[in-house]
C-alpha positions as CSV (number, residue, x, y, z in Angstrom):
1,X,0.0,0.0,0.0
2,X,1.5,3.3,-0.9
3,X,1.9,6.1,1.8
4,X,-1.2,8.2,1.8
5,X,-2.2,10.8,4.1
6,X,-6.2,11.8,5.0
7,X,-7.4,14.8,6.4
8,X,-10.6,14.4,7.7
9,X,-12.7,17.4,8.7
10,X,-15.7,17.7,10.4
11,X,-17.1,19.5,13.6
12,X,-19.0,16.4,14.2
13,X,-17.0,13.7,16.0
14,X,-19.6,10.7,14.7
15,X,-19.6,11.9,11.2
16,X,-15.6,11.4,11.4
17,X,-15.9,8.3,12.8
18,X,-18.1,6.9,10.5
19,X,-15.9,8.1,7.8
20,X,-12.3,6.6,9.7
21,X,-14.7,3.5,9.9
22,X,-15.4,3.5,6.5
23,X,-12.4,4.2,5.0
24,X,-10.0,2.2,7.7
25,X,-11.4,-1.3,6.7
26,X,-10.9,-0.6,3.1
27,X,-6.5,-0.2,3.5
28,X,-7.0,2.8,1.5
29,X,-4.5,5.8,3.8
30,X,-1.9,4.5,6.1
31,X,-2.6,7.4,8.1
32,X,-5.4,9.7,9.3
33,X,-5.2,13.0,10.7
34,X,-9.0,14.7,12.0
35,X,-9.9,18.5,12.4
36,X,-12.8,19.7,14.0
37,X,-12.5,22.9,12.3
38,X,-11.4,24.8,9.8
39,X,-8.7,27.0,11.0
40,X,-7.5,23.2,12.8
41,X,-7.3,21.7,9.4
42,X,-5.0,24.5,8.0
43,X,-2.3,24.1,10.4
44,X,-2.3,20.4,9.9
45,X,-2.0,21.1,6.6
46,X,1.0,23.7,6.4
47,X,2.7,20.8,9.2
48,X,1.7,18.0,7.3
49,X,2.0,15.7,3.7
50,X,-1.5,15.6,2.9
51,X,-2.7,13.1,0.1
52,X,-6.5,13.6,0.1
53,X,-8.9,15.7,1.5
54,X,-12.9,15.1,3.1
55,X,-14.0,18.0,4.8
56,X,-17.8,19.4,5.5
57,X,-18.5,22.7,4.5
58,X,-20.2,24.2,7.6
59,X,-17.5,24.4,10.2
60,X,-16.1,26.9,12.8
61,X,-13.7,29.6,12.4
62,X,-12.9,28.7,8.9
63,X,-15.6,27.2,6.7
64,X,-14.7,24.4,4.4
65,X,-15.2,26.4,1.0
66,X,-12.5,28.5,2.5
67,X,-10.4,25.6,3.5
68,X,-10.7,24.6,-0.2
69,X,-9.8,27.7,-1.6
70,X,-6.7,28.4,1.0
71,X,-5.5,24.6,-0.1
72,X,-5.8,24.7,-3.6
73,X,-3.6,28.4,-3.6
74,X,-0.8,26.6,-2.1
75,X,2.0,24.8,-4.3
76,X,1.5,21.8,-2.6
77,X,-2.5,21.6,-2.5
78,X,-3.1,22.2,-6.6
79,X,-3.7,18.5,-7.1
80,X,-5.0,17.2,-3.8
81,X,-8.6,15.3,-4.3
82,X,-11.2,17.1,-2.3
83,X,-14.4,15.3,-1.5
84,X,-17.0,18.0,0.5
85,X,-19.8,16.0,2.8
86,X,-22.9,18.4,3.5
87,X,-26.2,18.2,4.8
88,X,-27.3,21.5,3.5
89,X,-30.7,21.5,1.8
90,X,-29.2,23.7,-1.3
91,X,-27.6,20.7,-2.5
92,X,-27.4,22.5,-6.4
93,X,-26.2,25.3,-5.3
94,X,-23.3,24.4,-2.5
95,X,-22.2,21.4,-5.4
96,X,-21.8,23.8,-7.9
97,X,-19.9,26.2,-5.6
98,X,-17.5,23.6,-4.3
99,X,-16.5,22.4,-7.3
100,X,-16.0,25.9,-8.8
101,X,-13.3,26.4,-5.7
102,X,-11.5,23.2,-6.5
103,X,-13.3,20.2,-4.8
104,X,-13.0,17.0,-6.7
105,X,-16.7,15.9,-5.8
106,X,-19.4,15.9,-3.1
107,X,-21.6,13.5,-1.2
108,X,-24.8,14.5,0.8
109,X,-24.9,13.0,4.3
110,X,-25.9,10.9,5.5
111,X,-23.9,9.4,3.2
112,X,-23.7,5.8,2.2
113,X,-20.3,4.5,3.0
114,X,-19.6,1.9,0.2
115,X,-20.5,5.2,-1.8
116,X,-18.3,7.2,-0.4
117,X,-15.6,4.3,-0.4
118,X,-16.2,4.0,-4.2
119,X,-16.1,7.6,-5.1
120,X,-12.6,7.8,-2.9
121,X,-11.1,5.2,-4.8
122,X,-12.2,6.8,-8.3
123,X,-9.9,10.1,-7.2
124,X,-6.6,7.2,-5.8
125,X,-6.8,5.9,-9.2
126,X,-6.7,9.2,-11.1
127,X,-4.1,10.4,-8.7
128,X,-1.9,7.5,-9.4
129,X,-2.4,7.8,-13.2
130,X,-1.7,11.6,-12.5
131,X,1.6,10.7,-10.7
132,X,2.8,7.9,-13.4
133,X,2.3,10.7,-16.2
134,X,4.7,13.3,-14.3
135,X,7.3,10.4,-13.8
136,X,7.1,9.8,-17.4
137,X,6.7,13.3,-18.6
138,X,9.8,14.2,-16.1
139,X,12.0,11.1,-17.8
140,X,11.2,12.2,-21.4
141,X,12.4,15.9,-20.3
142,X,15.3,14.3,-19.2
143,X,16.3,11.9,-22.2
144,X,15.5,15.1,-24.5
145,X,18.5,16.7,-22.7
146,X,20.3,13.7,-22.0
147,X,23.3,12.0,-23.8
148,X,22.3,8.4,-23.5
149,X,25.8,6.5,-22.8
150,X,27.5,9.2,-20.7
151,X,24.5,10.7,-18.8
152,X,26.0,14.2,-19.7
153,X,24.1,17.1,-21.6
154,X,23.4,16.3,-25.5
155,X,24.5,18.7,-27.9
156,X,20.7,20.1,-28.2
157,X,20.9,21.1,-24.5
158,X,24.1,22.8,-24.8
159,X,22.7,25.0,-27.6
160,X,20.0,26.3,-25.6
161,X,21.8,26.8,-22.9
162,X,25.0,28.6,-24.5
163,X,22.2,30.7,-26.4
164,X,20.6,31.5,-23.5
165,X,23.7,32.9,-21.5
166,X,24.8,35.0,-24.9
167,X,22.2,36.6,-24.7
168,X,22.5,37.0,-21.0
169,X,26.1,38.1,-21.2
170,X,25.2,40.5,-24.0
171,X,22.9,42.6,-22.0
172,X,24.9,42.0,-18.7
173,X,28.4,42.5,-20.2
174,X,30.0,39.9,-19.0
175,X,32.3,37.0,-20.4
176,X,31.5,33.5,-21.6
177,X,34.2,30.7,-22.3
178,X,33.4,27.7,-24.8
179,X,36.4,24.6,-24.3
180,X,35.7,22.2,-26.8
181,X,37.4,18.8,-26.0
182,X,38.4,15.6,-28.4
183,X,39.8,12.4,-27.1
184,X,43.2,11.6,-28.6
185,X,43.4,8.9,-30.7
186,X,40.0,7.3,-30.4
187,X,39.9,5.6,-33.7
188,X,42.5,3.2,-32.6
189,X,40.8,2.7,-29.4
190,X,37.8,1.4,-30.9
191,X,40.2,-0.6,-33.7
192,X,42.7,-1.6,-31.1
193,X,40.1,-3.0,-28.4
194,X,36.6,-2.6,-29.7
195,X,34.0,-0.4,-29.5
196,X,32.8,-1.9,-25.7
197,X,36.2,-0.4,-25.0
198,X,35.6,2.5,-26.7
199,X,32.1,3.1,-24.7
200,X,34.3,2.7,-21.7
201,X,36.7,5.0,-22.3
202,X,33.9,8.1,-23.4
203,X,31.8,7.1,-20.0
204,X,35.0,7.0,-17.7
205,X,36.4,10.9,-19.4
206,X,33.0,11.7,-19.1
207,X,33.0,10.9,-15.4
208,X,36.3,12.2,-14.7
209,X,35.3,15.6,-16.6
210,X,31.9,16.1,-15.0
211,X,33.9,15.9,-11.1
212,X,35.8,18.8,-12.0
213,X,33.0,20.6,-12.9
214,X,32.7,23.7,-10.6
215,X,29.7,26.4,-10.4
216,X,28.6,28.0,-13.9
217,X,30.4,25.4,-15.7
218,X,28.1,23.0,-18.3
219,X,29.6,20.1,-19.8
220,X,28.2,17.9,-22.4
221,X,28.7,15.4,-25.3
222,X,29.5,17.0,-28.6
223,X,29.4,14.1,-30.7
224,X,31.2,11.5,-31.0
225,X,34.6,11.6,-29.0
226,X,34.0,15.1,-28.5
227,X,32.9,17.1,-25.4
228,X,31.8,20.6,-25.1
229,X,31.9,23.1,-21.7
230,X,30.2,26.6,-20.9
231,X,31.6,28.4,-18.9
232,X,30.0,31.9,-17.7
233,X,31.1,35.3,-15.8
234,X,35.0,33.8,-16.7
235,X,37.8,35.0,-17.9
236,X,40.4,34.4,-20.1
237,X,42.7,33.1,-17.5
238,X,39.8,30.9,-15.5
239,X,38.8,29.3,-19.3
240,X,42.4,28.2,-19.4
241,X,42.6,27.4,-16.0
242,X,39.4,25.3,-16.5
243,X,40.8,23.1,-19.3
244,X,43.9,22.6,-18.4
245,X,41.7,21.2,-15.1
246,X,40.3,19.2,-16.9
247,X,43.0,17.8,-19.8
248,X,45.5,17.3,-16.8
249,X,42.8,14.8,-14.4
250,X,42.3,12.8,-17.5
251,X,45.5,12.4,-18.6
252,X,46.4,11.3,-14.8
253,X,43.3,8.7,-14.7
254,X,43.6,5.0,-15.3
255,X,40.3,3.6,-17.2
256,X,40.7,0.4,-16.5
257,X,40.0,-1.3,-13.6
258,X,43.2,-3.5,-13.8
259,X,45.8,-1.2,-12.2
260,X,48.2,-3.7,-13.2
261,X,47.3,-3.1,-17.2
262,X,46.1,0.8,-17.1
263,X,44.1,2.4,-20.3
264,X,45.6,6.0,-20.2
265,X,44.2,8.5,-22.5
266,X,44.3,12.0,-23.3
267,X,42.2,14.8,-24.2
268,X,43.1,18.4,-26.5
269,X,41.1,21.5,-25.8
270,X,40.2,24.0,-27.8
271,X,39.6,27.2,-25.8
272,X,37.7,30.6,-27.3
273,X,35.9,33.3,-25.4
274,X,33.3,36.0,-25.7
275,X,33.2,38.9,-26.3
276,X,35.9,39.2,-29.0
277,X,35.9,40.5,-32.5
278,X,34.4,38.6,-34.9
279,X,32.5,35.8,-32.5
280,X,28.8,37.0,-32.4
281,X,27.1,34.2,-31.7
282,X,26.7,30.4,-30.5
283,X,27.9,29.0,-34.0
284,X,30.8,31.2,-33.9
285,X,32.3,30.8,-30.5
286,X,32.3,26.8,-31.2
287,X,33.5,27.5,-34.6
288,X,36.5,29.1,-32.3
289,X,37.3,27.0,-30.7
290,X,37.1,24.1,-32.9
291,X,40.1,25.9,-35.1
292,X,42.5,26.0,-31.9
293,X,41.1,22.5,-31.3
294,X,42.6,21.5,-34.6
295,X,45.7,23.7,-33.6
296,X,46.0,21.5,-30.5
297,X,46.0,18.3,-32.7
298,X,48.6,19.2,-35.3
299,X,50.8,20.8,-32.4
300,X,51.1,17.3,-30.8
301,X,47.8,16.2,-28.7
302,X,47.1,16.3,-24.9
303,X,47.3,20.4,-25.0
304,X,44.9,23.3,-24.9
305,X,45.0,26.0,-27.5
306,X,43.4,29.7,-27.2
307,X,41.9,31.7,-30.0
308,X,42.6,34.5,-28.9
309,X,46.2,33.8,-28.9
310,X,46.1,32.2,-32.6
311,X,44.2,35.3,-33.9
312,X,47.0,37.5,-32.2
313,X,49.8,35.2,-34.1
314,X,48.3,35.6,-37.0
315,X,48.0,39.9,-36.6
Protein backbone atom coordinates (compact mmCIF):
# COMPACT_ATOMS: atom_id res chain seq x y z
CA UNK A 1 0.00 0.00 0.00
CA UNK A 2 1.53 3.30 -0.91
CA UNK A 3 1.89 6.10 1.84
CA UNK A 4 -1.15 8.22 1.82
CA UNK A 5 -2.20 10.78 4.13
CA UNK A 6 -6.25 11.77 4.97
CA UNK A 7 -7.39 14.84 6.37
CA UNK A 8 -10.55 14.36 7.65
CA UNK A 9 -12.67 17.43 8.69
CA UNK A 10 -15.73 17.75 10.42
CA UNK A 11 -17.07 19.48 13.64
CA UNK A 12 -19.02 16.36 14.25
CA UNK A 13 -16.99 13.71 15.95
CA UNK A 14 -19.63 10.70 14.73
CA UNK A 15 -19.64 11.94 11.23
CA UNK A 16 -15.56 11.35 11.45
CA UNK A 17 -15.91 8.26 12.81
CA UNK A 18 -18.13 6.94 10.46
CA UNK A 19 -15.92 8.10 7.78
CA UNK A 20 -12.33 6.59 9.69
CA UNK A 21 -14.74 3.50 9.88
CA UNK A 22 -15.36 3.51 6.51
CA UNK A 23 -12.43 4.17 4.98
CA UNK A 24 -10.02 2.22 7.70
CA UNK A 25 -11.40 -1.27 6.68
CA UNK A 26 -10.91 -0.59 3.07
CA UNK A 27 -6.51 -0.24 3.51
CA UNK A 28 -6.96 2.85 1.52
CA UNK A 29 -4.50 5.79 3.75
CA UNK A 30 -1.88 4.49 6.08
CA UNK A 31 -2.59 7.44 8.11
CA UNK A 32 -5.41 9.74 9.29
CA UNK A 33 -5.18 13.03 10.69
CA UNK A 34 -8.99 14.67 11.96
CA UNK A 35 -9.89 18.47 12.44
CA UNK A 36 -12.77 19.72 13.98
CA UNK A 37 -12.47 22.87 12.29
CA UNK A 38 -11.41 24.81 9.82
CA UNK A 39 -8.71 27.03 11.03
CA UNK A 40 -7.53 23.17 12.83
CA UNK A 41 -7.26 21.73 9.37
CA UNK A 42 -4.96 24.52 7.96
CA UNK A 43 -2.33 24.14 10.44
CA UNK A 44 -2.32 20.43 9.94
CA UNK A 45 -2.01 21.06 6.56
CA UNK A 46 1.00 23.71 6.41
CA UNK A 47 2.69 20.81 9.15
CA UNK A 48 1.74 17.98 7.33
CA UNK A 49 2.04 15.72 3.71
CA UNK A 50 -1.47 15.58 2.93
CA UNK A 51 -2.65 13.06 0.09
CA UNK A 52 -6.46 13.61 0.13
CA UNK A 53 -8.92 15.75 1.45
CA UNK A 54 -12.88 15.10 3.10
CA UNK A 55 -13.98 17.97 4.77
CA UNK A 56 -17.75 19.41 5.50
CA UNK A 57 -18.46 22.65 4.47
CA UNK A 58 -20.17 24.17 7.56
CA UNK A 59 -17.48 24.43 10.19
CA UNK A 60 -16.07 26.85 12.75
CA UNK A 61 -13.65 29.63 12.44
CA UNK A 62 -12.95 28.75 8.86
CA UNK A 63 -15.55 27.24 6.65
CA UNK A 64 -14.73 24.37 4.43
CA UNK A 65 -15.23 26.40 1.03
CA UNK A 66 -12.47 28.51 2.54
CA UNK A 67 -10.40 25.65 3.53
CA UNK A 68 -10.65 24.57 -0.17
CA UNK A 69 -9.76 27.67 -1.55
CA UNK A 70 -6.69 28.43 1.03
CA UNK A 71 -5.52 24.62 -0.07
CA UNK A 72 -5.80 24.71 -3.58
CA UNK A 73 -3.56 28.43 -3.57
CA UNK A 74 -0.79 26.61 -2.07
CA UNK A 75 1.97 24.82 -4.34
CA UNK A 76 1.53 21.79 -2.58
CA UNK A 77 -2.53 21.57 -2.46
CA UNK A 78 -3.07 22.23 -6.58
CA UNK A 79 -3.66 18.52 -7.10
CA UNK A 80 -5.04 17.25 -3.82
CA UNK A 81 -8.62 15.27 -4.27
CA UNK A 82 -11.18 17.11 -2.29
CA UNK A 83 -14.41 15.32 -1.47
CA UNK A 84 -17.02 18.00 0.52
CA UNK A 85 -19.79 15.99 2.84
CA UNK A 86 -22.91 18.44 3.51
CA UNK A 87 -26.23 18.20 4.80
CA UNK A 88 -27.33 21.52 3.53
CA UNK A 89 -30.67 21.48 1.85
CA UNK A 90 -29.21 23.71 -1.33
CA UNK A 91 -27.62 20.72 -2.45
CA UNK A 92 -27.35 22.46 -6.41
CA UNK A 93 -26.18 25.32 -5.35
CA UNK A 94 -23.34 24.45 -2.47
CA UNK A 95 -22.22 21.40 -5.44
CA UNK A 96 -21.77 23.79 -7.88
CA UNK A 97 -19.86 26.17 -5.63
CA UNK A 98 -17.51 23.63 -4.34
CA UNK A 99 -16.49 22.43 -7.30
CA UNK A 100 -15.95 25.89 -8.83
CA UNK A 101 -13.34 26.39 -5.74
CA UNK A 102 -11.53 23.19 -6.51
CA UNK A 103 -13.30 20.24 -4.80
CA UNK A 104 -12.98 16.97 -6.74
CA UNK A 105 -16.71 15.87 -5.75
CA UNK A 106 -19.44 15.91 -3.13
CA UNK A 107 -21.58 13.48 -1.18
CA UNK A 108 -24.76 14.46 0.79
CA UNK A 109 -24.88 13.04 4.29
CA UNK A 110 -25.93 10.88 5.49
CA UNK A 111 -23.90 9.45 3.16
CA UNK A 112 -23.70 5.84 2.20
CA UNK A 113 -20.25 4.48 3.04
CA UNK A 114 -19.57 1.91 0.21
CA UNK A 115 -20.53 5.18 -1.81
CA UNK A 116 -18.29 7.23 -0.42
CA UNK A 117 -15.57 4.33 -0.42
CA UNK A 118 -16.21 3.95 -4.24
CA UNK A 119 -16.09 7.56 -5.07
CA UNK A 120 -12.63 7.76 -2.92
CA UNK A 121 -11.09 5.18 -4.84
CA UNK A 122 -12.21 6.83 -8.26
CA UNK A 123 -9.88 10.11 -7.19
CA UNK A 124 -6.60 7.21 -5.84
CA UNK A 125 -6.81 5.88 -9.18
CA UNK A 126 -6.73 9.21 -11.06
CA UNK A 127 -4.11 10.41 -8.74
CA UNK A 128 -1.89 7.47 -9.36
CA UNK A 129 -2.44 7.76 -13.23
CA UNK A 130 -1.68 11.64 -12.55
CA UNK A 131 1.56 10.66 -10.74
CA UNK A 132 2.75 7.91 -13.41
CA UNK A 133 2.35 10.68 -16.18
CA UNK A 134 4.67 13.34 -14.29
CA UNK A 135 7.29 10.36 -13.77
CA UNK A 136 7.11 9.82 -17.35
CA UNK A 137 6.75 13.27 -18.58
CA UNK A 138 9.82 14.23 -16.07
CA UNK A 139 12.05 11.08 -17.75
CA UNK A 140 11.20 12.21 -21.39
CA UNK A 141 12.43 15.85 -20.29
CA UNK A 142 15.32 14.35 -19.25
CA UNK A 143 16.27 11.92 -22.16
CA UNK A 144 15.46 15.07 -24.48
CA UNK A 145 18.47 16.74 -22.74
CA UNK A 146 20.33 13.69 -22.02
CA UNK A 147 23.28 12.02 -23.76
CA UNK A 148 22.31 8.43 -23.55
CA UNK A 149 25.75 6.48 -22.80
CA UNK A 150 27.49 9.15 -20.67
CA UNK A 151 24.53 10.71 -18.81
CA UNK A 152 25.97 14.21 -19.71
CA UNK A 153 24.09 17.11 -21.64
CA UNK A 154 23.43 16.34 -25.50
CA UNK A 155 24.47 18.68 -27.91
CA UNK A 156 20.65 20.13 -28.25
CA UNK A 157 20.88 21.13 -24.50
CA UNK A 158 24.05 22.76 -24.83
CA UNK A 159 22.74 24.98 -27.62
CA UNK A 160 19.97 26.32 -25.59
CA UNK A 161 21.76 26.76 -22.87
CA UNK A 162 24.98 28.62 -24.49
CA UNK A 163 22.15 30.71 -26.37
CA UNK A 164 20.63 31.55 -23.50
CA UNK A 165 23.67 32.88 -21.54
CA UNK A 166 24.83 35.04 -24.86
CA UNK A 167 22.19 36.57 -24.74
CA UNK A 168 22.46 37.01 -20.96
CA UNK A 169 26.05 38.12 -21.24
CA UNK A 170 25.23 40.49 -23.95
CA UNK A 171 22.94 42.58 -22.04
CA UNK A 172 24.86 42.00 -18.70
CA UNK A 173 28.38 42.54 -20.20
CA UNK A 174 29.96 39.89 -18.98
CA UNK A 175 32.27 36.97 -20.41
CA UNK A 176 31.52 33.52 -21.62
CA UNK A 177 34.16 30.67 -22.32
CA UNK A 178 33.44 27.66 -24.81
CA UNK A 179 36.42 24.59 -24.34
CA UNK A 180 35.73 22.17 -26.82
CA UNK A 181 37.38 18.75 -25.98
CA UNK A 182 38.35 15.63 -28.44
CA UNK A 183 39.82 12.36 -27.08
CA UNK A 184 43.24 11.57 -28.57
CA UNK A 185 43.43 8.93 -30.75
CA UNK A 186 40.02 7.30 -30.36
CA UNK A 187 39.88 5.56 -33.66
CA UNK A 188 42.49 3.24 -32.62
CA UNK A 189 40.83 2.69 -29.40
CA UNK A 190 37.80 1.43 -30.90
CA UNK A 191 40.15 -0.59 -33.67
CA UNK A 192 42.72 -1.61 -31.09
CA UNK A 193 40.06 -3.01 -28.36
CA UNK A 194 36.60 -2.64 -29.68
CA UNK A 195 33.96 -0.43 -29.49
CA UNK A 196 32.83 -1.86 -25.71
CA UNK A 197 36.15 -0.43 -25.01
CA UNK A 198 35.57 2.53 -26.67
CA UNK A 199 32.14 3.07 -24.69
CA UNK A 200 34.28 2.71 -21.75
CA UNK A 201 36.74 4.96 -22.28
CA UNK A 202 33.90 8.15 -23.35
CA UNK A 203 31.77 7.09 -20.02
CA UNK A 204 34.99 6.97 -17.71
CA UNK A 205 36.40 10.88 -19.40
CA UNK A 206 33.04 11.75 -19.10
CA UNK A 207 33.04 10.94 -15.38
CA UNK A 208 36.25 12.19 -14.68
CA UNK A 209 35.29 15.58 -16.60
CA UNK A 210 31.92 16.15 -15.01
CA UNK A 211 33.89 15.88 -11.14
CA UNK A 212 35.82 18.81 -12.03
CA UNK A 213 32.96 20.64 -12.91
CA UNK A 214 32.74 23.70 -10.62
CA UNK A 215 29.66 26.35 -10.36
CA UNK A 216 28.63 27.99 -13.89
CA UNK A 217 30.43 25.37 -15.69
CA UNK A 218 28.14 23.01 -18.27
CA UNK A 219 29.58 20.05 -19.82
CA UNK A 220 28.22 17.91 -22.44
CA UNK A 221 28.75 15.41 -25.32
CA UNK A 222 29.53 17.01 -28.60
CA UNK A 223 29.37 14.13 -30.66
CA UNK A 224 31.21 11.46 -30.95
CA UNK A 225 34.64 11.64 -28.97
CA UNK A 226 34.03 15.14 -28.45
CA UNK A 227 32.92 17.08 -25.38
CA UNK A 228 31.76 20.59 -25.09
CA UNK A 229 31.90 23.12 -21.65
CA UNK A 230 30.17 26.56 -20.93
CA UNK A 231 31.57 28.36 -18.93
CA UNK A 232 30.01 31.91 -17.71
CA UNK A 233 31.08 35.26 -15.83
CA UNK A 234 35.02 33.81 -16.67
CA UNK A 235 37.83 34.98 -17.94
CA UNK A 236 40.41 34.40 -20.10
CA UNK A 237 42.69 33.10 -17.50
CA UNK A 238 39.77 30.92 -15.52
CA UNK A 239 38.84 29.26 -19.29
CA UNK A 240 42.41 28.18 -19.43
CA UNK A 241 42.55 27.39 -15.99
CA UNK A 242 39.38 25.26 -16.47
CA UNK A 243 40.78 23.15 -19.34
CA UNK A 244 43.94 22.60 -18.37
CA UNK A 245 41.73 21.15 -15.15
CA UNK A 246 40.29 19.15 -16.95
CA UNK A 247 43.05 17.77 -19.77
CA UNK A 248 45.49 17.31 -16.75
CA UNK A 249 42.78 14.82 -14.40
CA UNK A 250 42.29 12.78 -17.51
CA UNK A 251 45.49 12.41 -18.55
CA UNK A 252 46.37 11.27 -14.77
CA UNK A 253 43.25 8.71 -14.69
CA UNK A 254 43.63 4.99 -15.33
CA UNK A 255 40.31 3.56 -17.16
CA UNK A 256 40.75 0.41 -16.54
CA UNK A 257 39.99 -1.27 -13.57
CA UNK A 258 43.20 -3.50 -13.79
CA UNK A 259 45.83 -1.17 -12.15
CA UNK A 260 48.24 -3.68 -13.25
CA UNK A 261 47.25 -3.10 -17.24
CA UNK A 262 46.06 0.78 -17.09
CA UNK A 263 44.07 2.36 -20.28
CA UNK A 264 45.58 5.97 -20.17
CA UNK A 265 44.15 8.49 -22.50
CA UNK A 266 44.29 11.99 -23.33
CA UNK A 267 42.22 14.83 -24.22
CA UNK A 268 43.14 18.42 -26.53
CA UNK A 269 41.09 21.50 -25.79
CA UNK A 270 40.16 24.03 -27.80
CA UNK A 271 39.59 27.20 -25.84
CA UNK A 272 37.71 30.56 -27.35
CA UNK A 273 35.87 33.32 -25.44
CA UNK A 274 33.28 35.96 -25.66
CA UNK A 275 33.24 38.89 -26.31
CA UNK A 276 35.88 39.17 -29.01
CA UNK A 277 35.86 40.46 -32.49
CA UNK A 278 34.35 38.58 -34.94
CA UNK A 279 32.48 35.80 -32.51
CA UNK A 280 28.78 37.03 -32.37
CA UNK A 281 27.08 34.20 -31.69
CA UNK A 282 26.73 30.45 -30.52
CA UNK A 283 27.90 29.04 -33.97
CA UNK A 284 30.80 31.25 -33.87
CA UNK A 285 32.28 30.77 -30.49
CA UNK A 286 32.32 26.75 -31.17
CA UNK A 287 33.45 27.46 -34.61
CA UNK A 288 36.52 29.09 -32.27
CA UNK A 289 37.29 26.99 -30.69
CA UNK A 290 37.13 24.10 -32.90
CA UNK A 291 40.06 25.88 -35.12
CA UNK A 292 42.49 26.02 -31.91
CA UNK A 293 41.06 22.47 -31.28
CA UNK A 294 42.64 21.51 -34.62
CA UNK A 295 45.73 23.69 -33.64
CA UNK A 296 45.98 21.47 -30.54
CA UNK A 297 46.04 18.27 -32.67
CA UNK A 298 48.57 19.20 -35.26
CA UNK A 299 50.77 20.75 -32.42
CA UNK A 300 51.13 17.32 -30.78
CA UNK A 301 47.79 16.16 -28.72
CA UNK A 302 47.14 16.25 -24.92
CA UNK A 303 47.34 20.36 -24.97
CA UNK A 304 44.85 23.34 -24.90
CA UNK A 305 45.00 25.95 -27.46
CA UNK A 306 43.44 29.66 -27.21
CA UNK A 307 41.87 31.67 -29.98
CA UNK A 308 42.58 34.50 -28.88
CA UNK A 309 46.21 33.84 -28.88
CA UNK A 310 46.06 32.20 -32.59
CA UNK A 311 44.23 35.30 -33.91
CA UNK A 312 47.03 37.45 -32.23
CA UNK A 313 49.85 35.20 -34.12
CA UNK A 314 48.31 35.63 -36.97
CA UNK A 315 48.04 39.85 -36.61
Amino acid sequence: MAERTLLLVDDSALIRQLVRKTVSGAGIFSSILEAEDGEKALEIFLKNKIDFIITDVMLPKVNGYELITAVKESETGQDIPIIVISASRKEVVDKIKGLNMGASDYVIKPFDGRELLARITVFIKLQDLQSELKEKNALLEKMSMTDELTGLYNRRYFYDHINMQIALAKRHTYVIGCLLIDIDHFKNINDTYGHDVGDKVLKGAANIMKGKMRGGEVLARFGGEEFIVCLIKTSHDGAVSAAERMRKAVEDANLSNDANNPLKVTISIGVAIYPQQGLENSDDIIKAADKVLYCAKKGGRNRTAIYSEMVSSLA
